[in-house]
Jmol script that loads the backbone (N, CA, C; Angstrom):
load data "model"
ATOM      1  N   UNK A   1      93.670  41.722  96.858  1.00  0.00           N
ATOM      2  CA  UNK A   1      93.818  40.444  97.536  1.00  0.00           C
ATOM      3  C   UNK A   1      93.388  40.548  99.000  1.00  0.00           C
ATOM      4  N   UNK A   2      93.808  41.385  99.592  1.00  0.00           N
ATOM      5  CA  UNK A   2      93.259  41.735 101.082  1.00  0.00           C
ATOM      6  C   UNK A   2      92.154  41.813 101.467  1.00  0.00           C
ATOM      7  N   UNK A   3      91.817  42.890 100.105  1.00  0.00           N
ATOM      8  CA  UNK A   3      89.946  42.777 100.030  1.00  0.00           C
ATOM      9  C   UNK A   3      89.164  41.129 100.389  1.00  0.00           C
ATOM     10  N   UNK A   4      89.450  40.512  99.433  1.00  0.00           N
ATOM     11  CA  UNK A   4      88.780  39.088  99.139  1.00  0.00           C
ATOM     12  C   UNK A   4      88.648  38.976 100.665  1.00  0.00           C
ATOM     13  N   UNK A   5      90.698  38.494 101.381  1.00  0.00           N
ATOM     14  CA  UNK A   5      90.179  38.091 102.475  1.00  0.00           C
ATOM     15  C   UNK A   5      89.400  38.620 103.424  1.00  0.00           C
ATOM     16  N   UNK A   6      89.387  39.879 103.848  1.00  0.00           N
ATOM     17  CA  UNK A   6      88.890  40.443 104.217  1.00  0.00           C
ATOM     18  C   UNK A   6      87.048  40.405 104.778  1.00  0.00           C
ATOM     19  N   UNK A   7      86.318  40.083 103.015  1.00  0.00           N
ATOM     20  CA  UNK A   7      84.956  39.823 102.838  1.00  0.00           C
ATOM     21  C   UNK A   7      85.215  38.291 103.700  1.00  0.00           C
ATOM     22  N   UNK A   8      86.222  37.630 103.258  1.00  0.00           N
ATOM     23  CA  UNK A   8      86.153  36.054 103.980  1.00  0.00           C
ATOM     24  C   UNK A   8      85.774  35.872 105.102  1.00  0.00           C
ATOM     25  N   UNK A   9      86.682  36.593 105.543  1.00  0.00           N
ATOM     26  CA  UNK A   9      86.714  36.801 107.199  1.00  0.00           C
ATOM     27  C   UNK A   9      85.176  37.123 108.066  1.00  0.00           C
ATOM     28  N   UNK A  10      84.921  38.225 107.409  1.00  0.00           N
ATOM     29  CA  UNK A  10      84.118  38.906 107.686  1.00  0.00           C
ATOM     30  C   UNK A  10      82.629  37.695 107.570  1.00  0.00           C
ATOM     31  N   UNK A  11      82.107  37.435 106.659  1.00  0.00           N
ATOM     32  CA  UNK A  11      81.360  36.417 106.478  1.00  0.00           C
ATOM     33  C   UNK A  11      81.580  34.948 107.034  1.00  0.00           C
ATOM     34  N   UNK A  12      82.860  34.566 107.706  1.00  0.00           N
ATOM     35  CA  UNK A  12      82.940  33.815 108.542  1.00  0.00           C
ATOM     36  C   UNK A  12      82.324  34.329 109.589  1.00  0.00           C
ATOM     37  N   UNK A  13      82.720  35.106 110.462  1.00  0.00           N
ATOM     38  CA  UNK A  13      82.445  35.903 111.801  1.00  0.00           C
ATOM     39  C   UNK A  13      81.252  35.947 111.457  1.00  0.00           C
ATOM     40  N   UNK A  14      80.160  36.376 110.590  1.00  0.00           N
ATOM     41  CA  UNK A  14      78.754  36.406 110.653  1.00  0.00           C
ATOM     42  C   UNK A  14      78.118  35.156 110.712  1.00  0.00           C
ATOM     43  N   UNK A  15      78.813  34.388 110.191  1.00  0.00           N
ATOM     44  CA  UNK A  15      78.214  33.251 110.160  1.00  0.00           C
ATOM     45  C   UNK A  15      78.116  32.213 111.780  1.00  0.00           C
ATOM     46  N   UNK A  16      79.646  32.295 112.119  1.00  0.00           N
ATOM     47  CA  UNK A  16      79.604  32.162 113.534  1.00  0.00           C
ATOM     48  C   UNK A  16      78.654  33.271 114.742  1.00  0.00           C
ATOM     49  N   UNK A  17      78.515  34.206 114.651  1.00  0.00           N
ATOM     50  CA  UNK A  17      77.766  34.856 115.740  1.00  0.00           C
ATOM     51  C   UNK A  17      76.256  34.479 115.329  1.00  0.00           C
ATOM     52  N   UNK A  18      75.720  34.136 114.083  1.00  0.00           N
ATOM     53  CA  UNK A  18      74.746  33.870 113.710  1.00  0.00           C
ATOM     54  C   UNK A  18      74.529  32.035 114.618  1.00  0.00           C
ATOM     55  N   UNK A  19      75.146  31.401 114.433  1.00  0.00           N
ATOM     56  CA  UNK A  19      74.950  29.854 115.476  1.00  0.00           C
ATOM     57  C   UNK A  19      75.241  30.824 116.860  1.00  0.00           C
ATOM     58  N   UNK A  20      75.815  31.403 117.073  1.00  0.00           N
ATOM     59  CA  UNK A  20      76.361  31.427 118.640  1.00  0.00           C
ATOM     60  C   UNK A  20      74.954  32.063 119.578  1.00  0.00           C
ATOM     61  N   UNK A  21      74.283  33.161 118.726  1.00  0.00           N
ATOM     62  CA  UNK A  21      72.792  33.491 119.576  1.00  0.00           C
ATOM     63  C   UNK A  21      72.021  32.576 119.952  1.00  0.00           C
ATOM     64  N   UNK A  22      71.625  31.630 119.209  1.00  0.00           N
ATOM     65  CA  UNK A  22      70.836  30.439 120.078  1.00  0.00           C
ATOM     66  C   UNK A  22      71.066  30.383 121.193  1.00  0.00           C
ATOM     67  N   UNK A  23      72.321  29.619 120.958  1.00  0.00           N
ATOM     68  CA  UNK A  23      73.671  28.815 122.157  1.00  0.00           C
ATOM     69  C   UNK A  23      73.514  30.140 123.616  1.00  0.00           C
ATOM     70  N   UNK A  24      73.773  31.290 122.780  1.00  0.00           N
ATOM     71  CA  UNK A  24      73.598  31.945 124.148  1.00  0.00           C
ATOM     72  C   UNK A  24      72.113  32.642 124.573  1.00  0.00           C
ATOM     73  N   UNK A  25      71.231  32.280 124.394  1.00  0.00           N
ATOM     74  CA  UNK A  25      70.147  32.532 124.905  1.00  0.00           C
ATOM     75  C   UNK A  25      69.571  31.559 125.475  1.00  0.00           C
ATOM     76  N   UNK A  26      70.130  30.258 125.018  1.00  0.00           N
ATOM     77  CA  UNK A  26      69.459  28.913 126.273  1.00  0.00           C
ATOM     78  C   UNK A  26      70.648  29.231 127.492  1.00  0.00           C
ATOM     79  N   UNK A  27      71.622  29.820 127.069  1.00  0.00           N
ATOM     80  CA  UNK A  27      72.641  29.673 128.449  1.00  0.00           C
ATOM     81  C   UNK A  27      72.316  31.075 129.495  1.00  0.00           C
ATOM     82  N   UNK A  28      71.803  31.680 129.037  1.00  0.00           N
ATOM     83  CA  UNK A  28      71.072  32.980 129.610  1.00  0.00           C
ATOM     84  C   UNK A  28      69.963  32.279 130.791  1.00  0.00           C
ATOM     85  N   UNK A  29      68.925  31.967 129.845  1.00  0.00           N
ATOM     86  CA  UNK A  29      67.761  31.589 130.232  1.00  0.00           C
ATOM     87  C   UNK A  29      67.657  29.916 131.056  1.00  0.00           C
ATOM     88  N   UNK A  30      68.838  29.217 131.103  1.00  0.00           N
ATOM     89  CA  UNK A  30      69.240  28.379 132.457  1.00  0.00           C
ATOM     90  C   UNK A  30      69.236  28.929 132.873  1.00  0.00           C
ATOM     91  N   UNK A  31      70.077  30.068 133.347  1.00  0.00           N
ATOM     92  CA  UNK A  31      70.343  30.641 134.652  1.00  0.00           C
ATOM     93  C   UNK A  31      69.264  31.183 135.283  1.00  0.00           C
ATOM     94  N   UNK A  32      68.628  31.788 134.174  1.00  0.00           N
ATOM     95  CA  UNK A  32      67.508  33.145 135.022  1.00  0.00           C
ATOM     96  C   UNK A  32      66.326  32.747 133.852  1.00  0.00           C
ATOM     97  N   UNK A  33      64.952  31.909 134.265  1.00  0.00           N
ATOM     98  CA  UNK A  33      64.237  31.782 133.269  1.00  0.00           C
ATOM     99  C   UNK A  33      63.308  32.962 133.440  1.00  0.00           C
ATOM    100  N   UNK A  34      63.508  33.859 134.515  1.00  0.00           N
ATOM    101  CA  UNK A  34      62.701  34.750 134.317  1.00  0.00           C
ATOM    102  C   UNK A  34      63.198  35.995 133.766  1.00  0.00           C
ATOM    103  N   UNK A  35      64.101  36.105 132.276  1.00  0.00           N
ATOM    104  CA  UNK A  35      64.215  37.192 131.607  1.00  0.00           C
ATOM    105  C   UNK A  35      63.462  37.278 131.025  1.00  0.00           C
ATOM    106  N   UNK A  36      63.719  38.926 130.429  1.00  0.00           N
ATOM    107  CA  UNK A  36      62.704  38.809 129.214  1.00  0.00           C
ATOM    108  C   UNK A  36      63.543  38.751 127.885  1.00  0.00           C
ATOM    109  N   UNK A  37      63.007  39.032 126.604  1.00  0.00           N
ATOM    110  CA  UNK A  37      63.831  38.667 125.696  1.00  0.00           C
ATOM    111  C   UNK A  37      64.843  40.063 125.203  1.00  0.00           C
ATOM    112  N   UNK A  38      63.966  40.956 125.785  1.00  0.00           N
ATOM    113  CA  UNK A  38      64.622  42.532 126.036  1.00  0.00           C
ATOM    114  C   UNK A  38      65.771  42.187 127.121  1.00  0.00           C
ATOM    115  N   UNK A  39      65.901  41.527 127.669  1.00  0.00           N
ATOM    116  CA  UNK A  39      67.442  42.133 128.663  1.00  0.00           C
ATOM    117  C   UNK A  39      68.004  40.786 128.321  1.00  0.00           C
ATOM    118  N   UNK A  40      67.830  39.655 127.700  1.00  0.00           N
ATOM    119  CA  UNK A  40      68.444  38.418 127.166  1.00  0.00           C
ATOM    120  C   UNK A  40      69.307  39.291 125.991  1.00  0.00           C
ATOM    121  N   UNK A  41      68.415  40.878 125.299  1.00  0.00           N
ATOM    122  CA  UNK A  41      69.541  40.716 124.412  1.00  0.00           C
ATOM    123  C   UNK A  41      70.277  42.189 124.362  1.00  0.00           C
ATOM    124  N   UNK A  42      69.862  42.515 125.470  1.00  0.00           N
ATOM    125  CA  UNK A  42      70.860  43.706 125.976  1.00  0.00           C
ATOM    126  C   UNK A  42      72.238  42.946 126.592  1.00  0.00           C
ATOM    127  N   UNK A  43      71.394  42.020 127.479  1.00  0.00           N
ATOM    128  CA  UNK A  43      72.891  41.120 128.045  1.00  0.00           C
ATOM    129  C   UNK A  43      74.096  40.566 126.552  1.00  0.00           C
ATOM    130  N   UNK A  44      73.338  39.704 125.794  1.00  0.00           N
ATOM    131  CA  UNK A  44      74.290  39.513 124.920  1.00  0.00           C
ATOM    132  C   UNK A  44      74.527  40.767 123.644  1.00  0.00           C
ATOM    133  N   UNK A  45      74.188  41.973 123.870  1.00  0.00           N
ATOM    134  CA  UNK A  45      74.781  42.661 123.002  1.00  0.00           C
ATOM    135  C   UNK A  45      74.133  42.378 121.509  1.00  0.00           C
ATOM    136  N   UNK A  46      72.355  41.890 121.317  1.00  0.00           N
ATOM    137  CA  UNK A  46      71.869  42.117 120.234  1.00  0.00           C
ATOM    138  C   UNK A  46      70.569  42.823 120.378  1.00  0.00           C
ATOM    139  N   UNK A  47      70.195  42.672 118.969  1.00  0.00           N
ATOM    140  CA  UNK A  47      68.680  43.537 118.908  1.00  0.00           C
ATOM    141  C   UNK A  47      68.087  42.634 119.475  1.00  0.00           C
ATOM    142  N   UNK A  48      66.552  43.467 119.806  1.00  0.00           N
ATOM    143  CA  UNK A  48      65.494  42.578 120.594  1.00  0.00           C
ATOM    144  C   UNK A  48      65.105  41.534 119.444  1.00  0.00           C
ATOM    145  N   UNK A  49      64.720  42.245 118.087  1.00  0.00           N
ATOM    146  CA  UNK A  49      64.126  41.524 116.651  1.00  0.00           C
ATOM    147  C   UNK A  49      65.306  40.429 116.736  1.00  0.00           C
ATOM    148  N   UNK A  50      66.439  40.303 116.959  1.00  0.00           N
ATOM    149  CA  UNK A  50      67.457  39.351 116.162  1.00  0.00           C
ATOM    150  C   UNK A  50      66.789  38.178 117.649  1.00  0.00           C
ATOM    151  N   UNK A  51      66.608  38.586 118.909  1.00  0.00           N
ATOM    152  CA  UNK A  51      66.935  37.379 119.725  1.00  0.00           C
ATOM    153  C   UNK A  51      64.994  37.212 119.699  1.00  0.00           C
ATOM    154  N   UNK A  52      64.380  37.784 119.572  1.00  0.00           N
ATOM    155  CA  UNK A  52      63.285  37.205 119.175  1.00  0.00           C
ATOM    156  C   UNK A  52      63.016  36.039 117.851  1.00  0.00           C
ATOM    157  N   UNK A  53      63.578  36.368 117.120  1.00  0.00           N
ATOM    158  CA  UNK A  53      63.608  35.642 116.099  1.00  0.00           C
ATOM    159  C   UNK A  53      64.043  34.056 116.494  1.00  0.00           C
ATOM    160  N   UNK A  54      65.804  34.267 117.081  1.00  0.00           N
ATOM    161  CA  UNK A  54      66.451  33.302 117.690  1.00  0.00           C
ATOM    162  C   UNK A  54      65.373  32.345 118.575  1.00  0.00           C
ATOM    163  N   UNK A  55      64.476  32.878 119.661  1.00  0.00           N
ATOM    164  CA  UNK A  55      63.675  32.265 120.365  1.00  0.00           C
ATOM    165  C   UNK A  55      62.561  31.614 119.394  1.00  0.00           C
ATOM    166  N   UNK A  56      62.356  32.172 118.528  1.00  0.00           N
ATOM    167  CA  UNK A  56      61.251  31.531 118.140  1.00  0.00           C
ATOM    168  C   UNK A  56      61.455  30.560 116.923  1.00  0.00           C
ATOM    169  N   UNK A  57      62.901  30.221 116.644  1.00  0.00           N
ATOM    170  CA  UNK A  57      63.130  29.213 116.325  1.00  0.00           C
ATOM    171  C   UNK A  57      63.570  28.497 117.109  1.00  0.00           C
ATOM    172  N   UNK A  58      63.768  28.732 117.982  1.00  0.00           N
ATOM    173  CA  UNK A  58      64.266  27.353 119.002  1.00  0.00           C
ATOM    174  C   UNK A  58      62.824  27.120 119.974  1.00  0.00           C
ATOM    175  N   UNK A  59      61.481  27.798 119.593  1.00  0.00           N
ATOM    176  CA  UNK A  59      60.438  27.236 120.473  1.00  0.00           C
ATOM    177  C   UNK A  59      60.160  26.395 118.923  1.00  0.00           C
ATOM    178  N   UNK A  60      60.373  26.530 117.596  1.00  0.00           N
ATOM    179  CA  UNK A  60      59.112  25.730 117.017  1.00  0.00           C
ATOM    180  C   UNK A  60      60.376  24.475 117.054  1.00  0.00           C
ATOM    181  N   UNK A  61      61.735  24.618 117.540  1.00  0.00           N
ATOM    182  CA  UNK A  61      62.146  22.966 117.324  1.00  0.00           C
ATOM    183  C   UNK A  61      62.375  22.566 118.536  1.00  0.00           C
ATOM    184  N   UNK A  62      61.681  22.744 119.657  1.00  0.00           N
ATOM    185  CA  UNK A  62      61.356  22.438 120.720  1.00  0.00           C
ATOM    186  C   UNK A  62      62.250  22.339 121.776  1.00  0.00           C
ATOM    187  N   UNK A  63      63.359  23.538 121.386  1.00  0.00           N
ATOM    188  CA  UNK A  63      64.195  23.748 122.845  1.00  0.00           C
ATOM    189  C   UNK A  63      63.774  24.731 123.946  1.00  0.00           C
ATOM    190  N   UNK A  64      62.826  24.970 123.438  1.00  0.00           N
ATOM    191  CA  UNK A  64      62.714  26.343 124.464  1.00  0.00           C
ATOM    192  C   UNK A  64      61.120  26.456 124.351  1.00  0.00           C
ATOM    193  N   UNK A  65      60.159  27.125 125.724  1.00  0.00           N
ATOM    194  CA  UNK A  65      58.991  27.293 125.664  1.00  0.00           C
ATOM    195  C   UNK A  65      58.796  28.250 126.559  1.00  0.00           C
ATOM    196  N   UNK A  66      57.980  28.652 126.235  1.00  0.00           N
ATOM    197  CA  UNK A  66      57.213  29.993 127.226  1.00  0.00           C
ATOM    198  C   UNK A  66      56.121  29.574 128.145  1.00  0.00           C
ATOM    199  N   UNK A  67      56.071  29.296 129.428  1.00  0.00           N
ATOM    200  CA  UNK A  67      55.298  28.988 130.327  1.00  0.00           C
ATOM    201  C   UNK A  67      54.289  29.812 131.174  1.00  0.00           C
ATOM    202  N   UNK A  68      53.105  30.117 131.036  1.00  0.00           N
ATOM    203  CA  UNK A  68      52.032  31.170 131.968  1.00  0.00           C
ATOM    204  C   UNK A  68      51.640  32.179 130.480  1.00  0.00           C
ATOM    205  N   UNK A  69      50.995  33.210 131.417  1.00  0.00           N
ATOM    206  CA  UNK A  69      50.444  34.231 131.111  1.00  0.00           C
ATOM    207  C   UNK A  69      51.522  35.197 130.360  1.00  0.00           C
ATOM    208  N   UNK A  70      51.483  35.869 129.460  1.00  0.00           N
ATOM    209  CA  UNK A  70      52.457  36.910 128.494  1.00  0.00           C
ATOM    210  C   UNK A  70      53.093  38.317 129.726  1.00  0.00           C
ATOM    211  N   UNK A  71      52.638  38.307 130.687  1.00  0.00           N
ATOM    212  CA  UNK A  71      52.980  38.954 131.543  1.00  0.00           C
ATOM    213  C   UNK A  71      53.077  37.888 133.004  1.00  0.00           C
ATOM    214  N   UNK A  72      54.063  37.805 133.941  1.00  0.00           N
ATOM    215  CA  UNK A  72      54.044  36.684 134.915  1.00  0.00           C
ATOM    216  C   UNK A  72      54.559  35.304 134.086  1.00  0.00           C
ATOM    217  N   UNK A  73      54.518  35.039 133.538  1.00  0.00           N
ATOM    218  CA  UNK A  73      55.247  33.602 132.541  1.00  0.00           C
ATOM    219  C   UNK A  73      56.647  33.826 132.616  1.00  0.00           C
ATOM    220  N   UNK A  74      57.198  32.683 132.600  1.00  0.00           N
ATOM    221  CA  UNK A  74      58.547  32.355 132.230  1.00  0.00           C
ATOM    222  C   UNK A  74      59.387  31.295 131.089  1.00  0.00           C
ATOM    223  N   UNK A  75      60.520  31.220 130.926  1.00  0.00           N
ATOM    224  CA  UNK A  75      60.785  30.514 129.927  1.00  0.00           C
ATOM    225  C   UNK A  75      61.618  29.126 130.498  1.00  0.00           C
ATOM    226  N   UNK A  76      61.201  28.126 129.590  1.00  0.00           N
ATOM    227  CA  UNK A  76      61.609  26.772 129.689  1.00  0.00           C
ATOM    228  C   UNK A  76      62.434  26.563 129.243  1.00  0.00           C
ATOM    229  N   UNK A  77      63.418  25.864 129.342  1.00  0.00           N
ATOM    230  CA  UNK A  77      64.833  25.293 128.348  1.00  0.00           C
ATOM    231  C   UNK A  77      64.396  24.316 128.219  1.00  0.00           C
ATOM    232  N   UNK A  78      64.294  23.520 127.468  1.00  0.00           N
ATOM    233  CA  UNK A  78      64.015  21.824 127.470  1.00  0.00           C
ATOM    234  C   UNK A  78      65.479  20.952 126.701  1.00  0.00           C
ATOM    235  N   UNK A  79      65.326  20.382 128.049  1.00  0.00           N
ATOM    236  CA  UNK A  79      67.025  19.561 127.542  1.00  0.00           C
ATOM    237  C   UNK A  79      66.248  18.146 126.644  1.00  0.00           C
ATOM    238  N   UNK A  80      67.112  18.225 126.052  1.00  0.00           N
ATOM    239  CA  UNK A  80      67.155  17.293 124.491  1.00  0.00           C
ATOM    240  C   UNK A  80      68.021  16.028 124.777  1.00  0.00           C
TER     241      UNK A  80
END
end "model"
wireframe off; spacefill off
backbone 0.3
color backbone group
């Protein structure tokens, strides 16, 4: 029985930190649009692959954009 809850739990909590990376990488990148996505996810404590990913779903639904050159560029938040 503990087990079950246990998996419950557990797959809740994934499921929540899974919404919460977005949320915290536009709140990162207000502050400081000149991170990169390497210390956006050292700061929040993920892989580079997980907050890359995160970014690049929130550039194709148009919260977020990358502005300039791949070196010297910065990132956009776009309020909705």
């Amino acid at each position: 029985m503990l087990d079950v809850i246990h998996k419950t739990l557990v797959k809740a909590q994934a499921k929540t930190l899974v919404k919460t990376t977005p949320a915290m990488i536009l709140q990162m990148l207000r502050q400081d649009q000149d991170l990169t996505l390497a210390e956006v996810a050292a700061a929040i404590g993920k892989s580079v692959s997980a907050v890359e990913r995160a970014a690049s779903k929130l550039v194709k639904s148009g919260l977020l954009k990358y502005v300039g050159p791949q070196k010297g560029g910065h990132w956009e938040v776009i309020e909705g």
